[in-house]
N, C-alpha and C positions, 0 to 999 in steps of 0.2 A: 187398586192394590197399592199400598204403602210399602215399602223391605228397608228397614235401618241397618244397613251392612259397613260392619265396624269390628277391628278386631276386638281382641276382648280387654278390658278395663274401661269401653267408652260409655260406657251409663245405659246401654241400648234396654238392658232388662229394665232398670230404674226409668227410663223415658218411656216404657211401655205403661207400666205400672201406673206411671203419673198421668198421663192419657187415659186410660181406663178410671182414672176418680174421678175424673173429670167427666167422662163420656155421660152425654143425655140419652142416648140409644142403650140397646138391651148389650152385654157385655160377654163376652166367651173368650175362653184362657185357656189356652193350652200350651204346655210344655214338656217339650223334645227331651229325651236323652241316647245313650247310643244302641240304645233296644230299639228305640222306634224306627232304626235305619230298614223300615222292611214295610211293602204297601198298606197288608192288613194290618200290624198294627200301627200308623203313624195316622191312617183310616178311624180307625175304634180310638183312638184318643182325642181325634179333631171331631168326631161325633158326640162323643163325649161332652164336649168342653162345647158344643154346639144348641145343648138342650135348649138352657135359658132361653133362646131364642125361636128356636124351630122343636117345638116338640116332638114330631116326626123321627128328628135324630136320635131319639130313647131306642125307637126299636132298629132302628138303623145301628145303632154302638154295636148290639147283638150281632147284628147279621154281617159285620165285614169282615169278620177271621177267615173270609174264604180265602182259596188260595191261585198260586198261578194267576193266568190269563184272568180270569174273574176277578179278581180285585179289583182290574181294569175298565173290564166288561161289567161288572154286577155293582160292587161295592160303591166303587166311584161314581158313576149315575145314580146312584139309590142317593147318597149322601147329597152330591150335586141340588137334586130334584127336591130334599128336604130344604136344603141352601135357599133355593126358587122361589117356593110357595112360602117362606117361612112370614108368620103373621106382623112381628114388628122386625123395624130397620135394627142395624145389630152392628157390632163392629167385633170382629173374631182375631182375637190375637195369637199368634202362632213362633213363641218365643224358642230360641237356638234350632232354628232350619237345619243348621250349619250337619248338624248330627244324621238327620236324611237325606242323604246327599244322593243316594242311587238314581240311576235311571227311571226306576219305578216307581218311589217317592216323588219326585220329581213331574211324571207324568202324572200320578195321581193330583196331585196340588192345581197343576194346570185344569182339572176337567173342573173342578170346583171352584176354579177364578170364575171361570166361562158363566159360573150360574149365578152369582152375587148377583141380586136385584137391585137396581136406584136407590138411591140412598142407604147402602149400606155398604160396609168395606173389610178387607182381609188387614193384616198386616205384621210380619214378616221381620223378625231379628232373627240376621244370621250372622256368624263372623266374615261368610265370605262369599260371592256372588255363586246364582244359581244359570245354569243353561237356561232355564223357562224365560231368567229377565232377558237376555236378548229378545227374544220373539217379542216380549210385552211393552218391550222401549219401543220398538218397529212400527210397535201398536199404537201407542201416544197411551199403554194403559197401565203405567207405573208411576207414583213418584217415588222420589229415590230420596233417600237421607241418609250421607256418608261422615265418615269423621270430621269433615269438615266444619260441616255441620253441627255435629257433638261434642267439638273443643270449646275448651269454656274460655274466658275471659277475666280481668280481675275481678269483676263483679263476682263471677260466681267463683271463682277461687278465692276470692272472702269471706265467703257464705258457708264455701269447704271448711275454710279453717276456723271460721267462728264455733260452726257445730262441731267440730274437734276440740274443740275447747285450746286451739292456738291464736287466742284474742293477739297476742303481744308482736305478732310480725307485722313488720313498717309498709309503707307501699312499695318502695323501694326493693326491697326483699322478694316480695309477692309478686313483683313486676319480675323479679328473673327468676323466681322459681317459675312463673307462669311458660318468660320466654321458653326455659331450658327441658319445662315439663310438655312446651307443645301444644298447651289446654287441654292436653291429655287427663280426664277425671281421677283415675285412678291414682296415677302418678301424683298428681294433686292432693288427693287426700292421703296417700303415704304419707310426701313430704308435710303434709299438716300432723300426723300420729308423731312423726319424728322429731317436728319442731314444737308441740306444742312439751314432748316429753324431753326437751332440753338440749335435744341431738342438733346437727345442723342439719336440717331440713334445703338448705341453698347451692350445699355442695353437690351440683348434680352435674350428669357429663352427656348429655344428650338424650332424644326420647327412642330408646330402642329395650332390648331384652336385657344391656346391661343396667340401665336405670331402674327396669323393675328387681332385679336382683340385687342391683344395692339398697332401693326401697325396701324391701322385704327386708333385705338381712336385717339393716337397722332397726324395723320392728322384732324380729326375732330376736335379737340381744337387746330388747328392755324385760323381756320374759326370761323365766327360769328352766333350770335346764329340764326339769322332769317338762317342763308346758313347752320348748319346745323338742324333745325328745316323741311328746304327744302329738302333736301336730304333724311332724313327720311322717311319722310313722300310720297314723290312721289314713292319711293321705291317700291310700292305696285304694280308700274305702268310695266309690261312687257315689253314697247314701249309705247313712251309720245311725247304730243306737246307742245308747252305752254298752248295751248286752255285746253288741259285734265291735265296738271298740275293747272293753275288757278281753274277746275272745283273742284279738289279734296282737294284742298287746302284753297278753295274759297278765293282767291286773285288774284290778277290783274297783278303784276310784273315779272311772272315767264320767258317771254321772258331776262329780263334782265337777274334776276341770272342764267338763262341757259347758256348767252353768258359770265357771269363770270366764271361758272364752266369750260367751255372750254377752256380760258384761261388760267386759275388754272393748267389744264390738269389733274385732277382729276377723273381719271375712267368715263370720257363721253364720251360717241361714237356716230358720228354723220349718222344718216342711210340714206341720199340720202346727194346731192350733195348741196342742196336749204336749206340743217341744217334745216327740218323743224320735222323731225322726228327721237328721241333719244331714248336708253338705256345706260343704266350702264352696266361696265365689271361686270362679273356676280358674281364674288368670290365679291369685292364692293359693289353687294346689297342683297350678302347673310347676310352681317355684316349690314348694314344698316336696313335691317328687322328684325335681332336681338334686333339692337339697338332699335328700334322704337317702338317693343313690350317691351323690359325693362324701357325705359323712359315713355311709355304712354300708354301704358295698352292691353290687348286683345281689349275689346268695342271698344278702339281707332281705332286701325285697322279695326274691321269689318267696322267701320262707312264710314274710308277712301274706303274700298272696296264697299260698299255701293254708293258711291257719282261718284266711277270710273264704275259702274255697269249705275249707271243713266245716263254720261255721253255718254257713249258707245252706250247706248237704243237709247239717242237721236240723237246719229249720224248712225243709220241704221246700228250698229256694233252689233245685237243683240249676235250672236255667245261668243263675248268679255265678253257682261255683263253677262251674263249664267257664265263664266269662274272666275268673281269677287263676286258672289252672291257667288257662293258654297264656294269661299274662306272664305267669308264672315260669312258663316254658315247661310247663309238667304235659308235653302232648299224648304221652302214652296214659296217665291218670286222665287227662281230658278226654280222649279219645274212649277209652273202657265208661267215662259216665255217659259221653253221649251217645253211646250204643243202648245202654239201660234207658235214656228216657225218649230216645229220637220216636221210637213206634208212639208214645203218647202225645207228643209232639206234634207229629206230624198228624194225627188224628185232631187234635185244638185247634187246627190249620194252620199251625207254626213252622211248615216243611221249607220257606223260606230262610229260619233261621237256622234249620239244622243243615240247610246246604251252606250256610256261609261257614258254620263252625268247622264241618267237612272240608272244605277251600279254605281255610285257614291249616287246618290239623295237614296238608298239602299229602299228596298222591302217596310219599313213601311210608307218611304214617298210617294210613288207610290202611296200604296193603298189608301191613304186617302185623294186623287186627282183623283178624276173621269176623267178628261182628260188624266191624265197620265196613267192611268190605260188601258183605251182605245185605246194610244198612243204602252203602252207594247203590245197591244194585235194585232196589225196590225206591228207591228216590227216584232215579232215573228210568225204569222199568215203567213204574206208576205213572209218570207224569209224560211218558210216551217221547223221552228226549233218547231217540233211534241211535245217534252216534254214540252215546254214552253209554246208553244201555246197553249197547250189544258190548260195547268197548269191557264193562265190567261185569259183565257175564262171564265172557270169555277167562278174564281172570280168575273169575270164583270157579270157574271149571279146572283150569289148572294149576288151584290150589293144592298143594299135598297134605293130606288129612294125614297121614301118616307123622308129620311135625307135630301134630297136637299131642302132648304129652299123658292129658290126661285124658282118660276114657270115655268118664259123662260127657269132658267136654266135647272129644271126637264125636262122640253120638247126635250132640247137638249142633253141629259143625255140619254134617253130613243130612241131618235133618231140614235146617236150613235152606243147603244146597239144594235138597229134594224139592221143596215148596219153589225156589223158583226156578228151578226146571219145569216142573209140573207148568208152570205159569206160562212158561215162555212157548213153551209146544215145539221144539227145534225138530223134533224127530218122531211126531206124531203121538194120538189120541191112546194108543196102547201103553206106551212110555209114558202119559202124563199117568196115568192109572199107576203104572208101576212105583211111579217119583208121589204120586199122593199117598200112594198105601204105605209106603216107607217112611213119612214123612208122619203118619196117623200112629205107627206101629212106638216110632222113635224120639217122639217131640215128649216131655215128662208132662203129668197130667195137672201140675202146677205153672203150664208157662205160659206167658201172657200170647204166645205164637199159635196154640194146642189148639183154638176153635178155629182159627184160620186155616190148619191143616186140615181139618174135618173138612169144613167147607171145600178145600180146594179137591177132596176125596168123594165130596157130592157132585164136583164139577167134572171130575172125570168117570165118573159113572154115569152120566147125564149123558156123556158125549159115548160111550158104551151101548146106549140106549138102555141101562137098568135103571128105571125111574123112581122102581119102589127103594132101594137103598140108598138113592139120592134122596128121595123124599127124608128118609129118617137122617140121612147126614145133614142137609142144612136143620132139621130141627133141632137135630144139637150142637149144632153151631152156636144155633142162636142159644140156645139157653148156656152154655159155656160164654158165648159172648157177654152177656148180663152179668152174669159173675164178677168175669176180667174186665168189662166197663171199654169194649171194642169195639165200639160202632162199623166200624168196613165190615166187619163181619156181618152186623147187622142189616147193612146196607146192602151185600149183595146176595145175603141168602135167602131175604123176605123178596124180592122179584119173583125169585126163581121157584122158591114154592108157590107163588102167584097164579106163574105159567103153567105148573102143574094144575093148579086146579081148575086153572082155561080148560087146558087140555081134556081135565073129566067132566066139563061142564059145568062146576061151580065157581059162578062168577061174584057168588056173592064172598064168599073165602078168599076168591082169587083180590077180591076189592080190601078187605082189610090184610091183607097183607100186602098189598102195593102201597098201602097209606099208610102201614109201618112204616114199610123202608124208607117214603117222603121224609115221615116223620123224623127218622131218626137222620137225614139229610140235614134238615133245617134244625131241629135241637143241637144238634152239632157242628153247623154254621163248613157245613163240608162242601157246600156248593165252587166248584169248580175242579173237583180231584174227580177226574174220570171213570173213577169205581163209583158214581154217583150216577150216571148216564141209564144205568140197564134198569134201577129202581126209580127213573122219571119216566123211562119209557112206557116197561107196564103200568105204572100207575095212569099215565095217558090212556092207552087201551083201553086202562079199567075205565075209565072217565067218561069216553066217548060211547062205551058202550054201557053206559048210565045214564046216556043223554045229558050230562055236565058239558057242552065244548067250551063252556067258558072256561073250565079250571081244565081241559084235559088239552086247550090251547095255549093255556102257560105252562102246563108239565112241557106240553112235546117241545116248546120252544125252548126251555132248560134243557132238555133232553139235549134236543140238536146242537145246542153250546156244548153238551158236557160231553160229547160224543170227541173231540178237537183233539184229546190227549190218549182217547180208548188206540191205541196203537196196531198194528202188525206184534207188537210185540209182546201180547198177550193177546195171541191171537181169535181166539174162540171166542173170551168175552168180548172183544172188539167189534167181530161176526154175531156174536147173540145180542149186542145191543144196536145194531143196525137192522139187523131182519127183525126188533122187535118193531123200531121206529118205521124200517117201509110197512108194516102190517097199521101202524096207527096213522101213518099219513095214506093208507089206503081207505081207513077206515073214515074219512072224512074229504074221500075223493083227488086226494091229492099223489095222483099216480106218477106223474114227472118226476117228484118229489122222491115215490117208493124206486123207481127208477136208475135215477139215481145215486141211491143207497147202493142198491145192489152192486153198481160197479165198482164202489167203494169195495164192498165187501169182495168181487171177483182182484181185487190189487192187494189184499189182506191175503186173499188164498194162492194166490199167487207165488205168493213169498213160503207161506207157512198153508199147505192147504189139505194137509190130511186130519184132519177135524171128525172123524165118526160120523154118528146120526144128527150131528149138525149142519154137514157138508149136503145132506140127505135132505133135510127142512126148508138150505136153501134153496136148493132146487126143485121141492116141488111146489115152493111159494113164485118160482121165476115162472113157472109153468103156468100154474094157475093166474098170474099175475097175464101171462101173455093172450092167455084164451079170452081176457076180458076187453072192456074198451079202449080205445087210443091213448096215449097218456094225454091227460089236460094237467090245469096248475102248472104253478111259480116253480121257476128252479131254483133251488136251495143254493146257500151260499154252502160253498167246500170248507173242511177244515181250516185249510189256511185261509180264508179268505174270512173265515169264522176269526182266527188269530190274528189278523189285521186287524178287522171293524175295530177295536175298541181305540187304537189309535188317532183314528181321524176325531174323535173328541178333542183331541190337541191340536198345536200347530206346527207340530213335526214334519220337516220336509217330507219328501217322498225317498232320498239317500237316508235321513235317518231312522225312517222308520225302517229301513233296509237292515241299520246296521244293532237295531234294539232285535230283529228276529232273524239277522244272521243270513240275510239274502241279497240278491242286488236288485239294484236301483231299479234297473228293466222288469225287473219281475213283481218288485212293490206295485210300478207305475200299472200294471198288466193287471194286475187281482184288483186295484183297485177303481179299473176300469169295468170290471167283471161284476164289484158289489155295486159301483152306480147304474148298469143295467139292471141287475135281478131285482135291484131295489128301487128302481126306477125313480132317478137322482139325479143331479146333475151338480152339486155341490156336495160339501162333506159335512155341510150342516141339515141340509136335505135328506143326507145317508144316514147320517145318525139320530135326525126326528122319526124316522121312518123305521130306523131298527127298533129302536124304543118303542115304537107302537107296535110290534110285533114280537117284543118280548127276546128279542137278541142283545141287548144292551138292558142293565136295570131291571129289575123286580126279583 
């Protein structure tokens, strides 16, 4: 691995770029901005920018939007393993890291160092060091190139100012603008725009944030005031067209002063080949956002961000305008859009970024958004995070509907609340019934929520023991789901008709509807959201009992990942996707295994255990499970120790891996003593070739 870690004006993009003309190896580019701060997508974009090299990573781009723990687990070894096998040597550039900085980013990158084969390399501009380089210096497996490095000298501070067209400065000159600029590049070619344009390019006062702003300025007063009024002002913009500069600026001309700036050659950079989509070099509008807030005000700005939020709405970019509201400080307009698009969202496997805009929009604006409240409560509900979830249940319990002013809206307030009630099962199988029929009765037959209510009304008739009106409830689920374009819907009502038709003996029915729900898993790259677990289970079953165990031993092994976040706190599905997995690790001898499920599922009831005719299932599957032979087979790895494995791909202590999953030190040390027995190991690269052959990490 190479990382050019340099703040910014030191040529790190321009030295990549020059390296890449140059490179005899196959070439890959990828570039960061502050979207990729999240695993799946910083994943799909280094697969992406991966092809030329490793073909394999075409279908790989596809498959990493999963979310959660998977990223880690799935995506990252899927990607890695292309990385591996890839046919020619390659050198992969991975320009402003600086922008993925998370923990998760971070971990991800590390499992793809690990796979670089001989002769070929990563390499890494960021502005500013990552946690992984410590471990990789330790290693002897970095070189490192610092500003030091990237300070030029008079030579190439003559070569700056020659292509500036400032032929006429003496050595002398050049020798102290060099001193005083540091060989700082940027600094460098300002003071060449200034001197070649008449300015005094030598009056400089050292290399810090005031040099570049008196660099800047000086360029900005050879320009007119509408160029740089425009400059300013678009400033706000990430990436712009003329269409979204005209909109934010509300004027007409901007195609032109765009083709003047680039002319100029003034910090534009043009981002496809059609020049229809630009930025600024980024040190350029860090000073122009300076600027634009000293010349006109905070209000000013939000307004512009305001106009570039509207913009963005109406070209289907809601993600963008969500990203200029908060800028904007508009949290209550941010908050009402990311309630409209969090559910589609979070179905794209984007549920990472609608928690961070949630942790942004902070707790008080939440609560005094009933959608978003309901929004926190199925993030956290879904993904099986126990403290949160109950934490903001309890809230949406006592909320007063009575504040809601208008009526529809109360109705749909209260319909909400039903659905996850229904979900949670606090007070048993009779109450979820009640909480689904209310929720079927009162959800409007236009809303993108209305098949999910259906479904969760099949769920509580199932648990009633009425099968025939389950049956017709997930069928119109599903076809409401199609419609509304819902796949969870999809995903968890094609199992369960499955099971039914186990139940009456058609296994061939029971088989294409288990290869729905697959389907609509992987078409919708939903692998690792825990409503994905009950439709890999049966589809196992169905597998094993088609004599497939090759495919019905990488369902069960998804399966038993996807099981990690099915909770206590939705409890029934959590119970029906465990007794569906003991019946498929039964069904291929693995009784240890269906064993201990079951306990699993006796600490789920535990908590929450009046469950109906499911409470009913389990038990006479314990039963019959007991009349039969000894248990033989592997003990399975537990949830948590399922949510560890993917770490040991790194070289994260045993403290930090404690404190990315919020435990201690002793208890990391303890599981992960636990996966090198089941998995019979003795190293954590021995644990993790061996996971990977058994379809717990990767595929």
């Amino acid at each position: 691995m190479v990382t050019v870690t340099a703040p910014a004006g030191y040529g790190k993009s321009t030295m990549l770029a020059e390296w890449a003309g140059a490179e005899t190896r196959t070439v890959g580019w990828a570039s960061l901005d502050r979207t990729d701060d999240d695993p799946g997508a910083l994943l799909s974009v280094i697969a992406t920018a991966s092809i030329p090299f490793a073909p394999e990573a075409a279908t790989v781009a596809a498959e990493v939007h999963s979310n959660g723990s998977a990223t880690l687990a799935r995506s990252a070894p899927l990607l890695a393993a292309a990385l591996s096998t890839a046919p020619l040597s390659f050198v992969l550039f991975i320009d402003d890291l600086h922008w993925a900085g998370s923990d998760g980013c971070q971990d991800a990158i590390e499992v793809l160092l690990a796979a670089v084969p001989p002769g070929s390399q990563i390499v890494i501009a960021s502005r500013h060091d990552h946690s992984l380089l410590a471990r990789l210096r330790a290693m002897g497996a970095v070189q490192e190139i610092g500003p030091e490095d990237l300070r030029l000298d008079r030579v190439g501070a003559r070569s700056v100012f020659e292509q500036a067209g400032a032929t006429a400065v003496g050595d002398a000159d050049l020798d102290t603008i060099v001193e005083r600029c540091e060989g700082w590049p940027a600094g460098l070619y300002l003071s060449a725009l200034v001197f070649g344009a008449g300015g005094d390019g030598v009056a400089l006062s050292g290399h810090d944030r005031y040099l570049a702003d008196y660099l800047y300025r000086e360029c900005m007063n050879l320009l007119t005031e509408e160029m740089q009024t425009f400059l300013r002002r678009t400033s706000v913009l990430d990436q712009f067209t003329p269409s979204a500069c005209n909109a934010v600026l509300e004027i007409s001309r901007s195609r032109g002063l765009l083709h003047d700036l680039e002319a100029s050659n003034l910090f534009l950079v043009a981002l496809d080949r059609e020049r229809t989509w630009y930025r600024y070099h980024a040190l350029f509008r860090e000073f122009l956002q300076a600027e634009l807030e000293r010349v006109e005000g905070a209000e000013a700005v939000a307004e512009l961000h305001r106009r570039a939020a509207a913009w963005h709405e109406h070209k289907d970019a809601a993600p963008q305008a969500v990203e200029h509201l908060l800028r904007a400080g508009d949290v209550d307009r941010a908050g009402h859009l990311v309630a409209e698009i969090a559910l589609p969202m979070y179905q794209r496997g984007q549920a990472a970024t609608v928690d961070r805009w949630l942790a942004t929009l902070g707790t008080e604006v939440v609560r005094r958004n009933w959608p978003l409240v309901v929004e926190m409560c199925w993030m956290t509900v879904l993904f099986g995070n126990i403290v949160e979830g109950e934490r903001w249940a309890r809230f949406l319990n006592f909320l007063d509907a009575d504040g809601i002013e208008d009526e529809d809206e109360r109705l749909l307030f209260g319909s909400a609340r039903a659905m996850i009630r229904a979900s949670m099962c606090e007070h048993g199988y009779e109450r979820v019934a009640a909480e689904a029929a209310y929720a079927v009765e009162h959800e409007p037959a236009d809303s993108m929520w209305r098949d999910q209510a259906i479904y969760l009304w099949g769920a509580a008739c199932l648990l009633k023991g009425d099968t025939k009106t389950a049956e017709k409830a997930f069928t119109d689920a599903i076809a409401l789901a199609d419609v509304m374009n819902n796949p969870d819907t999809n995903i968890l009502s094609e199992p369960e008709l499955a099971l039914l038709a186990i139940d009456a003996g058609r296994w061939e029915a029971a088989t294409a509807h288990a290869t729905r729900g697959v389907e609509h898993v992987d078409s919708n790259h939903m692998e690792g959201y825990p409503t994905t677990a009950l439709a890999l289970a049966v589809a196992a079953r169905a597998a094993f009992h088609n004599d497939d165990r090759r495919l019905g031993d990488q369902l069960l092994a998804r399966a038993m990942r996807a099981r990690v976040g099915a909770t206590y706190l939705i409890p029934w599905l959590a119970t029906r996707v465990r007794l569906q997995l003991a019946m498929a690790q039964v069904a291929i001898g693995e009784l240890t295994a269906a064993w201990h499920l079951l306990r699993e599922i006796d600490e789920i009831q535990r908590r929450r255990g009046d469950l109906g005719v499911l409470s009913t299932q389990v038990e006479e599957f314990r039963a019959n499970l007991a009349l039969g032979p000894a248990a033989t087979g592997a003990v399975p790895l537990t949830p948590a120790e399922l949510r560890l494995l993917p770490y040991l791909q790194t070289h994260l202590t045993i403290a930090a891996i404690g404190q990315r999953l919020y435990v201690s030190r002793n208890t990391v040390s303890s599981q992960v003593g636990s996966i090198y027995r089941k998995l019979s190991a003795t190293t954590r690269s021995a644990a993790v070739e061996r996971a990977i052959e058994l379809g717990l990490l990767g595929r």
